[in-house]
C-alpha positions, 0 to 999 in steps of 0.5 A, a space after each residue: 468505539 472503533 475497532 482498528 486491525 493493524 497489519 504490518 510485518 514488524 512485530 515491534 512497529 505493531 506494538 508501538 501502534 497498538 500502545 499508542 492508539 490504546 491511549 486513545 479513548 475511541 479507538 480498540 486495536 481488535 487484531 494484528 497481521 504480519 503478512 497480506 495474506 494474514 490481513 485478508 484472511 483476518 479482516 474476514 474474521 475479525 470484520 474491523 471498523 478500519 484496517 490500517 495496512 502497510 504496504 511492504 509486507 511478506 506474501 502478496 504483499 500491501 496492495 494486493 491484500 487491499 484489492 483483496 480485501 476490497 474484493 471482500 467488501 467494498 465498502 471496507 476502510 483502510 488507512 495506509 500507513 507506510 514508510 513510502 512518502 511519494 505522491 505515486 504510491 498514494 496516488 495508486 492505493 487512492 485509486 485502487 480504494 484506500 481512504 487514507 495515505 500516511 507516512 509512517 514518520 507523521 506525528 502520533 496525532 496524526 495517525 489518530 486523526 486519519 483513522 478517526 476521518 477514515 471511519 467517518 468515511 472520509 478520505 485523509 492525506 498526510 498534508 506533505 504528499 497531498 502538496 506533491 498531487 497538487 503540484 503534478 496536477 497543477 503543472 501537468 507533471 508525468 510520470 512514466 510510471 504512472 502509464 503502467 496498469 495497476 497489475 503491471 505496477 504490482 509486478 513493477 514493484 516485486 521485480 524491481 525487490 529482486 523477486 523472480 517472475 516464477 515467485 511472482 507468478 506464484 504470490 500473483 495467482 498467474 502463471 508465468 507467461 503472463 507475468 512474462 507478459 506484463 515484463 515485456 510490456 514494463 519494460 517497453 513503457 518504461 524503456 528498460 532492458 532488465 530488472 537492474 533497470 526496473 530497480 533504478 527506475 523504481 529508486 529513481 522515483 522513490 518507490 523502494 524503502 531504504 
């Protein structure tokens, strides 16, 4: 049996999955969590065979709640699941340690098999985004986004949502000079001279849900 924790902020999205992967004769939904600092806290209780995380979530937020979570134990499975469908954001939880990347308009089938391959181990793309890595690593393809440091990227990301450098600092764990810090060298990689910039540029790459 696997034991599945499901962590989004939609109290109705988690109910579909949970009817959903119920139906699933190897598959038990064993805890839920609204925010990133509800999935750390209750992987660490519950201690789920795969944590099926998204990423734009209250609090600190999908990708820290994974780096903290794999803080905790490295050897933790988690299957993104996220209304993002861009090659980037796949590409950045790939390497911060999640198994798997799934868009939350695949088929039902699909999301069964991702965690089945999760658990295994084994790491799962949705075939549509895995083309788009391929594609940008065939042709050399450059995003100016990808120059940024993975924390950058985070702070990227909650500015360009309207956050304030102060919430940042604060969800973060730093203080606000550092963040001030990452801003300044955000804007230089980037060429942007405000967080109105930083937000075009993060639509402009498909890194905002609609």
């Amino acid at each position: 049996m696997i034991k599945v924790m499901l962590a989004d902020d939609h109290a109705v999205v988690r109910m579909g999955f949970r009817l959903l992967l119920e139906g699933s004769p190897d598959i038990r939904v064993v805890a839920e969590a609204e925010s990133g600092e509800d999935a750390v806290r209750r992987f660490a209780e519950v201690k789920p065979d795969v944590v099926v995380l998204d990423l734009s979530m209250p609090g600190i937020g999908g990708l820290e709640a994974l780096s903290r979570i794999l803080a905790r134990e490295p050897a933790a499975k988690v299957l993104v699941l996220t209304a993002h469908e861009d090659a980037m954001h796949a590409k950045r939880v790939l390497k911060a340690g999640a198994l798997g990347y799934l868009s939350k308009r695949s088929a039902a089938e699909e999301l069964i098999q991702a965690i089945r391959q999760v658990w295994a181990g084994r790491t799962f793309l949705e075939p549509a985004i895995a083309q788009q890595l391929a594609v940008q690593q065939l042709t050399g393809e450059r995003n100016p986004v990808d120059m940024l440091s993975e924390k950058e990227f985070k702070v990227f990301l909650a500015l360009a949502r309207g956050q304030s450098v102060a919430d940042i600092a604060e969800v973060m764990s730093l203080s606000p000079r550092t963040i001030g810090t990452h801003l300044y060298n955000i804007k230089q990689k980037l060429g942007a001279s405000n967080s109105a910039e930083l937000a075009i540029v993060a639509m402009r790459h498909g890194l905002l849900e609609p």
